[in-house]
N, C-alpha and C positions, 0 to 999 in steps of 0.2 A: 712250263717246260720241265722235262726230266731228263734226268740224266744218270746214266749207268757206268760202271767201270766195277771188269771182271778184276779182283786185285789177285786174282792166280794165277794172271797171267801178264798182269802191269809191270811187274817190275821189266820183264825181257821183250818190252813192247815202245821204249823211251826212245824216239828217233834222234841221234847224238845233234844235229846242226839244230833240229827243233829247239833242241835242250840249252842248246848255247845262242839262238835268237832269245829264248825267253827269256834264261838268265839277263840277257842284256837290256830288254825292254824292262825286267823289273828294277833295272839299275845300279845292277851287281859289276864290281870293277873290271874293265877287261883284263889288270891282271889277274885276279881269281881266275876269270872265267881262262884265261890261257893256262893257271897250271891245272884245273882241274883237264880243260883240255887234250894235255901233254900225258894225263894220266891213262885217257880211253885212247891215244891215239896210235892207230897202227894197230889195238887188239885184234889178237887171234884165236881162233879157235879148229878143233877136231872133231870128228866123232870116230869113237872103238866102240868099235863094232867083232865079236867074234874072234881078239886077237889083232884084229888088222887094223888100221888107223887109215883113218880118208885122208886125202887132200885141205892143207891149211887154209881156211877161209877168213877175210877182213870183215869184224863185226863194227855196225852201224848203228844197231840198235843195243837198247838193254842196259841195265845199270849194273853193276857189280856186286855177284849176291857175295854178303860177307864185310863188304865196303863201309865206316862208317857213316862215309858220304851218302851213300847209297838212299837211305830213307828222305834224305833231304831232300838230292837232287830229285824223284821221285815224286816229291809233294808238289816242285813249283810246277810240272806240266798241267797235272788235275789243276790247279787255283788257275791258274793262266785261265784256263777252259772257262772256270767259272766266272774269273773278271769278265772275259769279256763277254759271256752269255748277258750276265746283270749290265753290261753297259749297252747291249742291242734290245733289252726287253724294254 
């Protein structure tokens, strides 16, 4: 079995509940997992366009480019994927 992941577009691709099921199942405290949390929670975002700015939307997905967390939180979705591939083969 193979397995692909486009990493140019991974990082804005990280579904937030997924990320905090996983966290959990790898054994990570819930307090961690509540302040990293507390960090994505309620983010927003825009897009300017032309001078004008759209309507504020609640993001879901994505990790924070810039974040140092970022790379981390990032790594446990892909392993996650790969434990349990190697646990079904």
């Amino acid at each position: 079995m193979t397995n692909f992941i486009d990493l140019r577009k991974a990082f804005d691709c990280i579904h937030h509940p997924s990320l905090w099921w996983i966290m959990k199942k790898y054994g990570i405290s819930d307090d961690i997992i509540v302040i990293i949390q507390n960090l994505y929670e309620q983010g927003q975002s825009s897009i300017k366009w032309n001078y004008a700015i759209a309507e504020w939307f609640i993001v879901i997905t994505g990790v924070r480019l810039g974040c140092i967390l970022s790379p981390l939180l990032f790594t446990v979705c892909p392993s996650y994927g790969l434990d349990y591939e190697k646990s079904i083969v």
